[in-house]
N, C-alpha and C positions, 0 to 999 in steps of 0.2 A: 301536700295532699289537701282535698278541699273536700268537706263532709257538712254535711247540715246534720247539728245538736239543737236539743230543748236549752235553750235560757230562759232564766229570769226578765220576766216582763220587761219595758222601758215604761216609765209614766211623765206625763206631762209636767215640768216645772215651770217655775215662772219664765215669760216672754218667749214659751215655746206651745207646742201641737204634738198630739200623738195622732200618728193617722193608722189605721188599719188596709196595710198595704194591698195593691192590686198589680202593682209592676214595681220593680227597680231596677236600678244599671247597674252593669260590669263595669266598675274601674281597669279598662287595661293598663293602669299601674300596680293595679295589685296581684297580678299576675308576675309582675315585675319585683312584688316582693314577695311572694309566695315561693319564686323562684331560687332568690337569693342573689339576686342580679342586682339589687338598690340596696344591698345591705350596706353598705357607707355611706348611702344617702340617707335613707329612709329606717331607722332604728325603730325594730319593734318588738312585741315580745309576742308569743303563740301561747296558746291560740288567737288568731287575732279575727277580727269579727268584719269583714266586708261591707261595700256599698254608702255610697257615698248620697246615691239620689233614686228619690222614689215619687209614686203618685201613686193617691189614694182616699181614701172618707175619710174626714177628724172625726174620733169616738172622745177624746180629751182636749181642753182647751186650759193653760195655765196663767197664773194670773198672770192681769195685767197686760193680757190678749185682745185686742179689738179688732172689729173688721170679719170675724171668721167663727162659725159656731159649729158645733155637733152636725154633723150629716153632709157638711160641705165638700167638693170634691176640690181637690188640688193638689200641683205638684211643687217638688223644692227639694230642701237639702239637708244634711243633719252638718255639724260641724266637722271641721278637719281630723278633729281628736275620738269624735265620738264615733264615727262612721256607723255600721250596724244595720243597714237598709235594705241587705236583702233577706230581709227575715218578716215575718208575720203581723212585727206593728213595729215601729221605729217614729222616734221625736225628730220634729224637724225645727230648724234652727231660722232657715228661711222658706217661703212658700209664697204662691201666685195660686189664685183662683186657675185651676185645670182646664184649658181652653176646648168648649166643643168640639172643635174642628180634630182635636188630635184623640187618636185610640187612648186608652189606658197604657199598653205598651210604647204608644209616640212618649205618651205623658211623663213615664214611668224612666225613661232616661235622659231624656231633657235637660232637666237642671242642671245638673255638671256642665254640661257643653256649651250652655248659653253665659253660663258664668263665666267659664273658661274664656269662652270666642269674645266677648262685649271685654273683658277684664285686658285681654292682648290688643284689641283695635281701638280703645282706649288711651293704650300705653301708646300706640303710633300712631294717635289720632288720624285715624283714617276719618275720611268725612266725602264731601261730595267733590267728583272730578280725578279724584285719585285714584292711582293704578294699584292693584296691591297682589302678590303675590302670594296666593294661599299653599306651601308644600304640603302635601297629603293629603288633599281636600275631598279625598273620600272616604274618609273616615268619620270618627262620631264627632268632632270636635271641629272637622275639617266640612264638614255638612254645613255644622249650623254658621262659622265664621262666615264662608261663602256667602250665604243668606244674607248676614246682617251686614256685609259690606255692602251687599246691593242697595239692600234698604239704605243706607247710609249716602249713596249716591256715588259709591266707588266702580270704577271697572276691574272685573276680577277675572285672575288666570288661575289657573286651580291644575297643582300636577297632580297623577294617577295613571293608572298603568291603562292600557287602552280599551279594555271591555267598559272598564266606568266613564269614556268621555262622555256619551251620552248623556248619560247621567247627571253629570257636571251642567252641561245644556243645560240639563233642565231644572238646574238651582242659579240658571245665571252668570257661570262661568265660562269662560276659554277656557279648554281643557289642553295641558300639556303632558307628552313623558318626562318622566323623571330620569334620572343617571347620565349616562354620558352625553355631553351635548348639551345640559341644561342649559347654559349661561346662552350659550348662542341661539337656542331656540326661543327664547324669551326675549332674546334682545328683538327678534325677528318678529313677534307680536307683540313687542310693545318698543317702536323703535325711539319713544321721546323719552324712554327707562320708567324704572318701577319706583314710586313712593314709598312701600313699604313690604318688609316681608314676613309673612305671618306663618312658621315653619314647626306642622304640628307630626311629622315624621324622625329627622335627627339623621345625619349621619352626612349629611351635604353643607354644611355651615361655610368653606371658603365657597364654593358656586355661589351661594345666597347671597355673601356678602359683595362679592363679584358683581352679582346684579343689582342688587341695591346700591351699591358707590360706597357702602357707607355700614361699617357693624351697628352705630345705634339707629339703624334704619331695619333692623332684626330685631325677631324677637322669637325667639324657641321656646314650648314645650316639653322637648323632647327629646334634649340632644347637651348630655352631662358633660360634655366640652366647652359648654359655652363661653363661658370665663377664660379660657384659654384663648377666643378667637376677639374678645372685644364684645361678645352679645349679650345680651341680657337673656337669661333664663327667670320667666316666669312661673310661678307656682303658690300656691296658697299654705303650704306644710309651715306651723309657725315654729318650730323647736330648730336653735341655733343650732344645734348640730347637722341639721339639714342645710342651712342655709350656709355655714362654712361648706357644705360639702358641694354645693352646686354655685360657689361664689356670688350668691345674692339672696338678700332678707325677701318674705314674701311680699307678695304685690297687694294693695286692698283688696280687697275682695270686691265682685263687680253686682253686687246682688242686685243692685237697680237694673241689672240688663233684664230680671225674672218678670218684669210687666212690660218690655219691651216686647220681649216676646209675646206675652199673652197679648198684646194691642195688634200683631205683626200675625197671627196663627189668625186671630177670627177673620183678618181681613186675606188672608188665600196666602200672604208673603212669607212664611215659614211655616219649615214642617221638618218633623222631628225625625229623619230616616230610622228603620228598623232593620240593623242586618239580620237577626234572627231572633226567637225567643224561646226559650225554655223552662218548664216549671222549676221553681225552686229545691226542689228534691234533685233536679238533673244539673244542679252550679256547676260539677265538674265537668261534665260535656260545655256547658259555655265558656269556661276557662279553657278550655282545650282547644273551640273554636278559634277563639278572644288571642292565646299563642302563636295560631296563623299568620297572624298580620293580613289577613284578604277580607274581613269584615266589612262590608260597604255600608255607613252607617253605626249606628249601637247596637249592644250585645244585651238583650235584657232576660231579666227573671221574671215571671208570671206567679199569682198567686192562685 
């Protein structure tokens, strides 16, 4: 059940920001633990407090803060442990000056995904001339990777179901279906084979690896099998109980991707999709959404 309560304030500590939020994102992972579906993964205890990423004004600034004062706008992240972002003011652990170009709600789900996407094409050093397979790339996470392979100087095929090819176009991708057929319709657009596959759906890992040649030529999100097929699951959750349970320790964290972005938005090359937004009072209709699996883009709260 997902309800919005009054807490106790957060306040600013050392090497952190309180902002007084404007937007935050849905984790649709935490849908996944609301449900009871990551309970061997993901141990938590309830009530547990949502939101991973928000944008918003600094009203506090803790010590030993530089670069960022009172009335600044920007977005970012709270820690893995601390979540708590879609609420009324939340500390952020990392933050990027708010790029004009994006809404409040572009702004306001962002950080996750840019962390996420730069933190995995990292890992398979995608770079310029490489082919890379984006699975799900119309999703929130599947947007911005798309993106930053471009920038990166890769060619990218990007699956989704076929109302979003378009779409895909228009972040830069070849757009493919997914499920039956996959391996052979990627071999068909990209016939000198794929560099890399960046798989932010789950449930297709032999295809992927089919196409790639190669399991450390994967790398999933999304898909709690992974250790059983030779892949790497990525993920930032640092409590070993998690990381026995998806057979790998977290990945560093990619926060240097949070200015990449902001250098990549003012100049027109990324943009944060919005699949829908909802005031904060209404979280439950956006986890309800966020359930679907059809969200093209992020799921955000509004303040």
């Amino acid at each position: 059940m997902v309800h919005v309560a009054e807490v106790e304030e957060p306040h600013a500590g050392p090497g952190k920001i309180r902002i007084a939020v404007r937007a935050s994102g849905l984790s649709a992972g935490e849908t996944y633990v609301r449900s009871g579906t990551l309970r061997d993964v993901v141990p938590v205890t309830f009530p547990y407090r949502t939101g991973f990423d928000a944008a918003g004004v600094v009203d506090e600034v803790g010590d030993g803060v530089t670069g960022v004062g009172v009335g600044d706008e920007v977005f970012g992240m709270t820690t893995t442990a601390a979540r708590g972002a879609n609420a009324d003011y939340v500390v952020l652990a990392a933050w990027a000056p708010k790029p004009a170009a994006w809404s409040w709600e572009e702004a306001g789900g962002a950080a996750g995904n840019v962390e996420t996407a730069t933190r995995v094409l990292d890992r398979l050093a995608v770079g310029a001339g490489h082919t890379v397979l984006v699975q799900g790339a119309a999703g929130g996470v599947g947007t911005v990777a798309v993106q930053l392979a471009v920038a990166r100087g890769a060619t990218v095929i990007g699956t989704a179901s076929e109302h979003n090819h378009d779409f895909l176009r228009s972040l830069g991708a070849e757009p493919a279906m997914y499920g039956t057929g996959l391996v052979e319709r990627i071999r068909a657009l990209a016939p000198a084979g794929v560099d890399a596959v960046f798989d932010c759906a789950g449930g297709a890992l032999p295809d992927l690896i089919a196409i790639a040649g190669d399991p450390a030529r994967v790398v999933t999100i999304a898909d709690f099998t992974a250790a059983a097929h030779g892949v790497h699951m990525s993920h930032g959750a640092p409590a070993d109980d998690t990381a026995a349970a998806v057979g790998a320790a977290a990945d560093p964290m990619a926060l240097h991707g949070l200015g990449i972005a902001v250098a990549l938005a003012e100049q027109g090359r990324l943009r944060a999709p919005v699949a829908a937004a909802f005031p904060l009072a209404e979280a439950a209709a956006a986890h309800e959404l966020s359930e679907s699996r059809h969200a093209r883009g992020k799921i955000v709260l509004v303040n």
